[in-house]
LOBA-467042 format. One line per 10 residues: number of its first residue (from 1); their letters; for each residue y, x negated, z of C-alpha. Coordinates in Angstrom, 1 decimal, padded with zeros to 4 digits. Layout:
N
NUM	a	Y,X,Z ~ ...
***
This chain:
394
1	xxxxxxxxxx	090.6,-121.1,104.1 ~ 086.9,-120.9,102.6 ~ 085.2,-117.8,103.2 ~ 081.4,-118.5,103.4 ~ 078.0,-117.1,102.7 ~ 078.9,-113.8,101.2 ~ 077.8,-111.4,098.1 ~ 080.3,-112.6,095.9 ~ 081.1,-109.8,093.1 ~ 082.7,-109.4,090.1
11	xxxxxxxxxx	082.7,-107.9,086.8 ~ 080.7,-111.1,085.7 ~ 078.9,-112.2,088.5 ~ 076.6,-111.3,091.6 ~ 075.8,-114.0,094.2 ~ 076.0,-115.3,097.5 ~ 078.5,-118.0,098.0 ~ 081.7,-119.7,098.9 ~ 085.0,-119.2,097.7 ~ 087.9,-121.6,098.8
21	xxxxxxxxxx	091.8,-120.1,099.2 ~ 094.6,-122.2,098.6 ~ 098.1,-121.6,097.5 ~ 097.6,-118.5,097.5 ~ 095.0,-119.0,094.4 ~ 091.2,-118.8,094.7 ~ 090.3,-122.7,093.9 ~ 087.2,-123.2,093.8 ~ 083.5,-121.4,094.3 ~ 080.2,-123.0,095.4
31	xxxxxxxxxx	077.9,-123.3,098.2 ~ 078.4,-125.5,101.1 ~ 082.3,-126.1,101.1 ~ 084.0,-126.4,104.4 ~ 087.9,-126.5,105.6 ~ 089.6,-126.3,108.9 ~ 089.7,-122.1,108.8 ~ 086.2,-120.7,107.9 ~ 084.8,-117.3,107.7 ~ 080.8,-117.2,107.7
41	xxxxxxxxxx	079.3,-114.3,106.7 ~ 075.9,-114.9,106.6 ~ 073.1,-112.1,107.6 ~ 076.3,-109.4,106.5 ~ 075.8,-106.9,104.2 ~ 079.9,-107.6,103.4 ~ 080.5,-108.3,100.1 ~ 084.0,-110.3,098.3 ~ 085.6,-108.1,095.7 ~ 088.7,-108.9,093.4
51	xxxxxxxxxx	091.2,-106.6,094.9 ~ 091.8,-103.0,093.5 ~ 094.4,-102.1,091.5 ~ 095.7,-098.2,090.6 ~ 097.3,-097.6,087.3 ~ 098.3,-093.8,089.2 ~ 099.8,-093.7,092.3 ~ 102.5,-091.5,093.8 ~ 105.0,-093.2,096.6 ~ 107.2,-090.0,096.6
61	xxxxxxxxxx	109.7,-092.3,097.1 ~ 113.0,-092.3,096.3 ~ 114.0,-088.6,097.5 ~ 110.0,-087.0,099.2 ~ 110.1,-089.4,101.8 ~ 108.8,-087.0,104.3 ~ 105.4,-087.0,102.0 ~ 105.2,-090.5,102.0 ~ 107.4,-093.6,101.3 ~ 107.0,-097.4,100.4
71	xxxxxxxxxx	105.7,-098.4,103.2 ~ 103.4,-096.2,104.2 ~ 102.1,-096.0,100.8 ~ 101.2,-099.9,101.1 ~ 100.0,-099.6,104.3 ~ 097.4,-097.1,102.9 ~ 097.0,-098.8,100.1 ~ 095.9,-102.0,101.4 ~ 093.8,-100.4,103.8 ~ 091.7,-099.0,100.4
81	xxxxxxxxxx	091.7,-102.3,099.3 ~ 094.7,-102.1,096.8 ~ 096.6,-104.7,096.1 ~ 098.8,-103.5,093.1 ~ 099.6,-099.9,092.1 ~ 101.5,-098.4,089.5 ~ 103.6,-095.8,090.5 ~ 104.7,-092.7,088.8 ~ 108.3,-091.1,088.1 ~ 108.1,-087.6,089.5
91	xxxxxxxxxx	110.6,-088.9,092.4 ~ 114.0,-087.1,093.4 ~ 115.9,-088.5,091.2 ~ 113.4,-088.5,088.8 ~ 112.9,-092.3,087.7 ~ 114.5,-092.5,084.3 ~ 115.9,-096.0,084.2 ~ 115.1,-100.0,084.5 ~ 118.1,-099.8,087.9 ~ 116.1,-097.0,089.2
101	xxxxxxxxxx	112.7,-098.6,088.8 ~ 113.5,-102.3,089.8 ~ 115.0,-100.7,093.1 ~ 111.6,-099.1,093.9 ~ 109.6,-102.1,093.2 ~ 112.2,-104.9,095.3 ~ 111.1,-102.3,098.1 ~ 107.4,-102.4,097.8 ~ 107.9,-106.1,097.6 ~ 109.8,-106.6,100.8
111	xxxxxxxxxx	106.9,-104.7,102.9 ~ 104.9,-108.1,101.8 ~ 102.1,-106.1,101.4 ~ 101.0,-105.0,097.7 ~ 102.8,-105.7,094.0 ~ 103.8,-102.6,092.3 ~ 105.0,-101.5,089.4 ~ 107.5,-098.6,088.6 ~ 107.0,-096.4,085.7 ~ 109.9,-094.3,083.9
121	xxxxxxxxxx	109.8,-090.8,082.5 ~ 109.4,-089.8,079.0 ~ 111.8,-087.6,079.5 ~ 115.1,-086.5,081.0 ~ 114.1,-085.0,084.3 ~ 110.4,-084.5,083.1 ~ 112.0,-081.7,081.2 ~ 110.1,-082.9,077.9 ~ 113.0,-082.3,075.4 ~ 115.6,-085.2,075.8
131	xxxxxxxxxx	114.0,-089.1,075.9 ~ 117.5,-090.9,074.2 ~ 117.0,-093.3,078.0 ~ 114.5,-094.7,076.2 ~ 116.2,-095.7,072.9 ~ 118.3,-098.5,074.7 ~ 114.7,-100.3,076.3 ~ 113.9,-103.5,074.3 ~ 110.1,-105.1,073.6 ~ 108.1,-105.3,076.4
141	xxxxxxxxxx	110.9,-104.4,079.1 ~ 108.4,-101.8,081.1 ~ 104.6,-101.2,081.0 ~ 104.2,-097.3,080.7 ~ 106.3,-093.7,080.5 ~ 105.0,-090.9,081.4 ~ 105.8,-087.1,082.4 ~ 102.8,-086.8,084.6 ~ 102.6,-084.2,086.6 ~ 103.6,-082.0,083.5
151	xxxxxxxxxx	102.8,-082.4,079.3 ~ 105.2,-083.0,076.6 ~ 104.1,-079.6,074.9 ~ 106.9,-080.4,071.9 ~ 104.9,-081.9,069.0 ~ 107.7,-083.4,067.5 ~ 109.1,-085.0,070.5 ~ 105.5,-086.4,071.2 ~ 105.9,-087.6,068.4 ~ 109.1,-089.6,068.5
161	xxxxxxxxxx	108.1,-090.8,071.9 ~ 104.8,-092.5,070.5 ~ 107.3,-094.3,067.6 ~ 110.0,-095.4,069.9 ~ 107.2,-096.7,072.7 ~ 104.6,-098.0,069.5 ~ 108.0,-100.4,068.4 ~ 108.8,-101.3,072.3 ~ 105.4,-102.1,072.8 ~ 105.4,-099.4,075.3
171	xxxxxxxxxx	102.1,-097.7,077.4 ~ 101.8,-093.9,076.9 ~ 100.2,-092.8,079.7 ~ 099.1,-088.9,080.0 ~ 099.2,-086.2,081.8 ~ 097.2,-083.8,079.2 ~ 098.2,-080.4,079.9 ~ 099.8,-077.8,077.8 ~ 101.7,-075.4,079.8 ~ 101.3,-071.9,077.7
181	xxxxxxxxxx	097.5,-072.5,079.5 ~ 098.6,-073.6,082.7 ~ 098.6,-070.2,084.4 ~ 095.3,-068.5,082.5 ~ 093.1,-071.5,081.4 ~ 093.1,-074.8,082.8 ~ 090.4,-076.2,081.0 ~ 091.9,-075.2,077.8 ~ 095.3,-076.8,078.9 ~ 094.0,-080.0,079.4
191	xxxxxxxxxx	091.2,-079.9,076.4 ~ 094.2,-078.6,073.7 ~ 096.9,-081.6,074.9 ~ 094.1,-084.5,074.5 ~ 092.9,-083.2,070.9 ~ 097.2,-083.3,070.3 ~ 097.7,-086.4,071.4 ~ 094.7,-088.1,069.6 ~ 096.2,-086.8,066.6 ~ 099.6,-087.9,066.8
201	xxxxxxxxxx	098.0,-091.6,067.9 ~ 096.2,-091.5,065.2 ~ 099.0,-090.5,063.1 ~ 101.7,-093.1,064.5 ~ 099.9,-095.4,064.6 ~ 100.4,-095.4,068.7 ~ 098.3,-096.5,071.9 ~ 097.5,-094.0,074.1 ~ 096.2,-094.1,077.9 ~ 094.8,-090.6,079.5
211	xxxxxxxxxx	095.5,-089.7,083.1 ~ 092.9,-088.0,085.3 ~ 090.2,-086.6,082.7 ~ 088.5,-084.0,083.8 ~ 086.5,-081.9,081.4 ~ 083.3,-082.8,079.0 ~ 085.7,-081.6,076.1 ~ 088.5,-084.7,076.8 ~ 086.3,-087.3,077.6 ~ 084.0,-086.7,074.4
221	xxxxxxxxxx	086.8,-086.6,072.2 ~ 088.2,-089.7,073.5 ~ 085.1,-091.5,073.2 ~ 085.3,-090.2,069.2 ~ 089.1,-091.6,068.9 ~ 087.5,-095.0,070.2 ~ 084.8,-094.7,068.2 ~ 087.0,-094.1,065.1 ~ 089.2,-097.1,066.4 ~ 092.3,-095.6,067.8
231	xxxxxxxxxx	094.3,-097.3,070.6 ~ 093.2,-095.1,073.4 ~ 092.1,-095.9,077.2 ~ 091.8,-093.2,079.8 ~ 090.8,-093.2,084.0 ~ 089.1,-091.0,085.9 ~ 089.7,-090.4,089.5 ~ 087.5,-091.1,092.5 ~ 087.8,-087.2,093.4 ~ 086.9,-085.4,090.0
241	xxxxxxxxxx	083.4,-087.6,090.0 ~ 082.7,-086.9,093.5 ~ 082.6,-083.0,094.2 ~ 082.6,-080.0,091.5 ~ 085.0,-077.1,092.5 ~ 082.6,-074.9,094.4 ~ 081.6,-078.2,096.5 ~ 085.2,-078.1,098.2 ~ 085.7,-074.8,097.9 ~ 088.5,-075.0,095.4
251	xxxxxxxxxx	090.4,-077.6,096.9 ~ 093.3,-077.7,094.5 ~ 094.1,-080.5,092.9 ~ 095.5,-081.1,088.9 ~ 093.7,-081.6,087.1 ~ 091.0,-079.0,089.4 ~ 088.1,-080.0,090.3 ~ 085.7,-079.2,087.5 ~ 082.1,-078.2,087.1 ~ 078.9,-079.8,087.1
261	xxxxxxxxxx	078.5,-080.8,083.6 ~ 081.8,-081.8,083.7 ~ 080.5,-084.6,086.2 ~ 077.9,-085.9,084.7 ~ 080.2,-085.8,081.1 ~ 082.4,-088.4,082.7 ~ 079.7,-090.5,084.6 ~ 077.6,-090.9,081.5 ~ 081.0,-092.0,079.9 ~ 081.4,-094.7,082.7
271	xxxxxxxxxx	077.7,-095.7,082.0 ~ 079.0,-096.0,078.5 ~ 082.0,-098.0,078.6 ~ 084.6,-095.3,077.3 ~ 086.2,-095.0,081.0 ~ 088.4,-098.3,080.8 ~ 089.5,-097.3,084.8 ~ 089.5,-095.2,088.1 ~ 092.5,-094.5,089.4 ~ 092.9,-092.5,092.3
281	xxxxxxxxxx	096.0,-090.0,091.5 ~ 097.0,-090.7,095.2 ~ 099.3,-087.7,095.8 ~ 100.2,-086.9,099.3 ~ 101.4,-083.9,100.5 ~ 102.9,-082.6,104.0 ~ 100.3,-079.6,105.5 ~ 103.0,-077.0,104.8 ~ 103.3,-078.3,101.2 ~ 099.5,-077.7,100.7
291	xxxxxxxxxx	100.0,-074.5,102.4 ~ 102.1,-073.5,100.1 ~ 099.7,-074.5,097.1 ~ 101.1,-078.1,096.3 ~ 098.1,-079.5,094.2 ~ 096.9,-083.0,095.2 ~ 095.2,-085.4,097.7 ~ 095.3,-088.5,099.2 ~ 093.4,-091.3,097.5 ~ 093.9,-095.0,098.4
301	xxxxxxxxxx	091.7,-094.9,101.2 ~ 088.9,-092.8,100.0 ~ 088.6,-094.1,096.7 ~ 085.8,-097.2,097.2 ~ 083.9,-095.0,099.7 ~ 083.7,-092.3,097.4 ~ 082.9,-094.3,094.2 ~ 080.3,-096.1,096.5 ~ 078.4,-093.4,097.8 ~ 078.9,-091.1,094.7
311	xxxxxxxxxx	078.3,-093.9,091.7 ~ 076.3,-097.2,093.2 ~ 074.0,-095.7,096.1 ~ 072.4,-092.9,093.3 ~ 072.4,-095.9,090.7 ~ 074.7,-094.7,088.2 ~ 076.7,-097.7,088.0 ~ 076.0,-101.5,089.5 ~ 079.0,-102.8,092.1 ~ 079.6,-105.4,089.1
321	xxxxxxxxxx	080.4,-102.5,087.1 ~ 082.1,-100.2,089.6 ~ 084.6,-103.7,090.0 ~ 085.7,-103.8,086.5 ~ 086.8,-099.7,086.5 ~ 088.2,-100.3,089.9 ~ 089.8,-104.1,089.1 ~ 089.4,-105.9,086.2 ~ 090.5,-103.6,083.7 ~ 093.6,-102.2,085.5
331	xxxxxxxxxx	094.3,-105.6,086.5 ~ 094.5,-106.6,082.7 ~ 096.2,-103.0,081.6 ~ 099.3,-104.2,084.2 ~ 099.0,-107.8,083.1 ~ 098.3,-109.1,086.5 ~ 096.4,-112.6,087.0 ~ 093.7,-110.5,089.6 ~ 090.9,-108.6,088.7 ~ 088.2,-111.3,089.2
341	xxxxxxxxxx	086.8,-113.7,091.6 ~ 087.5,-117.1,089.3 ~ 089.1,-119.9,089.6 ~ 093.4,-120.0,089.0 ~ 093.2,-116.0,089.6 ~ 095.5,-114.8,092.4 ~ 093.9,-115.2,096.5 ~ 093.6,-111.1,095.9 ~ 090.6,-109.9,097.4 ~ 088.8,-107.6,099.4
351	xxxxxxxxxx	085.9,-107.5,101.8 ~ 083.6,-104.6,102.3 ~ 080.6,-103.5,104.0 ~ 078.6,-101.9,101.5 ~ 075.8,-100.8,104.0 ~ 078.4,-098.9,106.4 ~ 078.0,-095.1,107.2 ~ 081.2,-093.4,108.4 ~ 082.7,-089.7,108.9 ~ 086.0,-089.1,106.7
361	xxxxxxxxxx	089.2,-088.6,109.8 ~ 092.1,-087.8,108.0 ~ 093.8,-088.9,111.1 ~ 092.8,-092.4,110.9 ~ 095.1,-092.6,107.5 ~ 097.9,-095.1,107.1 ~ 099.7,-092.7,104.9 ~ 101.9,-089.8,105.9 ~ 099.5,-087.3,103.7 ~ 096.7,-086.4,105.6
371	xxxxxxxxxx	095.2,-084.0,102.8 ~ 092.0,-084.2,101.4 ~ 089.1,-082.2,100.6 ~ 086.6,-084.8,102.1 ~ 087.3,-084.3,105.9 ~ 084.3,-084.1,108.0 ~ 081.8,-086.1,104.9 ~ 080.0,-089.5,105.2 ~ 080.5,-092.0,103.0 ~ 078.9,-094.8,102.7
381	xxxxxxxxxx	081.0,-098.3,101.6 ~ 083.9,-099.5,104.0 ~ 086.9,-102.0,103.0 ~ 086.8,-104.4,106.2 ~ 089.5,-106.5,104.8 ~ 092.4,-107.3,101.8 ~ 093.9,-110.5,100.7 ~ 097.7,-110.6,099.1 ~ 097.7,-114.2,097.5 ~ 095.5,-115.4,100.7
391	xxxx	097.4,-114.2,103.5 ~ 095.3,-111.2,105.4 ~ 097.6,-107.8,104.9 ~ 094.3,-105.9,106.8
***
C-alpha cells in the first residue's frame, strides 16, 4: 500500500509525503508514488508516526485477569497507538522465570496485535531478599528485572543484583521507593531510593533505568549521574506531566501525582534530553479495587492525547521530539527495528489527527480498567489508526 500526502514525522524528519508498505517493511518514501491500495491524505491535519512503544506496562495477566488480560491489554494498546510494550512481573504468580515469561509473550503474540516483551522479578515474589532465579540466566537471555511496584530497600542485595545483571548484560529497571517512607513521606521515598541506586551504579559499575520519576529531587540527580557519565536512563509518564495533585484531587497513583515545580522539573528535563522515554505505567484496576485505594490508572489510550495537549500545543516540545520519548528511544532500549519512519524499519506506524478536540469517556476504552483521573477533560491529539508490520490492527 502507499499511504499519500501526509505530515510524515519522525525523530529526524518533518514533511509531507509518501510512504510505500511492503512486506510488512516501510520501502520507500517520496512524493508521487502510486500502487493498487492508496490512502490520500491531502488537506488532513493527520500526521504518520513510527508506532509507540511502552517500556511499563501492566497486563495483570497471568492470575488478575478480572483487571485486565492479554487481550484486552492489546486491544487498548493498539488503540493508543502501541505497537510493543514491555510488561512487568507483579502477576499471580509473580513472573520469576524465562517458562513463565515466554508463556505471556506466545499469548500476546497469538492476538496478532502488538509484540511484547515479559520482564522477570528481581526477586523471589517481589519480596526483595532472595534473587538465586537469576544466577542460572546467561548473556543477553532477557532485557530487564524489576520489583516494580515495590523497592529493593536491602543495599547489599541491590547490590548483588546490579553485578549479576552488569555480567548478564541485564536492564535494571526501577521502581524508586524506599518503604520505611512509604507511609509518612512519599517524596522522601522516592528521592532517598534514586540517590541509592545512583550510588551503587556508580559503584558497580552497572546501568540503570528509572521508572516513573516524579519529583524535581530524582530527575536533577539523574541528570548529574548522566552528566558524570553513569549508565542511567529513566521515563516519565504521560500522567505525572499532565496534572499536579490538587488538579485531580489526589487521584492516587505511585508514584502520586506531584506538585507544580515538580512539573516543570521534569518538562525542562525533556527539553533537555535527560528523559530518554515516556512510558505510561498502564495499570488497570477494577472500580472496587480503586475503591479500596489500589493506586494506578489506565494509560495506553490516553497517553498521545495527553502528551499532545500537555507538551506540543503549549510548545514545550516539537512532535519530532515528542516521537523519539514516545518511539524511537524505547524502540532502541527493547531492540526493536521500529521507532522511525525509514526505509528497512518495520510497516509500524500510526496515524493521528493532531488538530482533533475530544472529551475523555472512560467507557469508550478497550481495556477492562476504566480508571483514570482524566474523565470528563479535552484533549486535543487523536490516534485514527495503527500498523503491525502493514496490516491495519485499528
Amino acid at each position: 500500500m502507499v499511504i499519500k500526502n501526509i505530515r510524515i514525522v519522525d525523530d529526524t524528519q518533518d514533511f509531507i509525503g509518501d510512504v510505500r508498505v511492503e512486506s510488512c517493511k516501510i520501502a520507500e518514501i517520496g512524493h508521487g508514488l502510486h500502487d493498487e491500495e492508496e490512502y490520500d491524505y491531502a488537506g488532513t491535519s493527520c500526521a504518520l508516526l513510527p508506532a509507540f512503544t511502552d517500556l511499563h506496562v501492566h497486563f495483570r495477566d497471568p492470575g488478575l485477569t478480572h483487571k485486565e488480560d492479554v487481550v484486552t491489554g492489546s486491544h487498548a494498546a493498539v488503540r493508543g497507538g502501541y505497537t510493543a510494550v514491555n510488561l512487568m512481573p507483579n502477576t499471580k504468580p509473580v513472573c520469576s522465570s524465562l517458562e513463565q515469561a515466554q508463556d505471556v509473550q506466545r499469548r500476546v503474540a497469538a492476538t496478532g496485535l502488538i509484540f511484547a516483551n515479559q520482564t522477570l522479578s528481581m526477586t523471589k515474589n517481589l519480596e526483595g531478599k532472595d534473587f538465586s532465579h537469576l544466577l542460572p540466566l546467561k548473556k543477553n537471555e532477557i532485557l530487564f528485572v524489576t520489583d516494580d511496584g515495590r523497592g529493593v530497600d536491602d543495599d547489599v542485595v541491590m547490590e548483588q543484583i546490579f553485578l549479576i545483571c552488569k555480567e548478564r548484560h541485564i536492564g535494571i529497571m526501577s521502581h524508586t521507593e524506599k518503604s520505611e517512607y512509604s507511609k509518612v513521606d512519599m517524596r522522601k521515598a522516592e528521592n532517598a531510593m534514586t540517590f541509592r541506586d545512583i550510588d551503587l551504579c556508580r559503584k558497580t559499575g552497572g546501568r540503570i533505568h528509572f521508572c516513573h520519576v516524579s519529583t524535581k529531587e530524582a530527575i536533577e540527580a539523574i541528570a548529574r549521574a548522566k552528566a558524570e557519565g553513569l549508565e542511567v536512563t529513566c521515563e516519565v509518564t504521560p500522567h505525572h506531566i499532565a496534572a499536579t495533585g490538587e488538579e485531580v484531587n489526589h487521584y492516587r497513583v505511585n508514584p502520586p501525582f506531584r506538585e507544580k515545580e515538580d512539573v516543570e522539573a521534569l518538562i525542562a528535563a525533556m527539553q533537555s534530553g535527560v528523559v530518554d522515554a515516556i512510558s505510561t505505567d498502564h495499570a488497570p484496576h477494577t472500580a472496587e479495587d480503586k475503591q479500596n485505594g489500589s493506586p494506578g490508572m489506565t494509560g495506553l489510550e490516553l497517553a498521545f492525547s495527553l502528551c499532545y495537549t500537555k507538551l506540543v500545543v503549549p510548545g514545550y516540545l516539537t512532535l519530532s521530539q515528542l516521537v523519539k520519548l514516545m518511539s524511537t528511544t524505547p524502540s532502541a532500549m527493547m531492540k526493536l527495528n521500529k521507532g522511525r519512519v525509514q526505509v528497512g524499519m518495520d510497516a509500524d506506524l500510526t496515524i493521528v489527527d493532531t488538530d482533533m478536540k475530544y472529551i475523555v469517556d472512560p467507557k469508550e476504552f478497550a481495556s477492562k480498567g476504566k480508571n483514570t483521573p482524566f474523565a470528563g477533560w479535552q484533549l486535543q491529539g487523536r490516534v485514527l489508526h495503527t500498523y503491525r508490520a502493514g496490516k491495519l490492527v485499528f
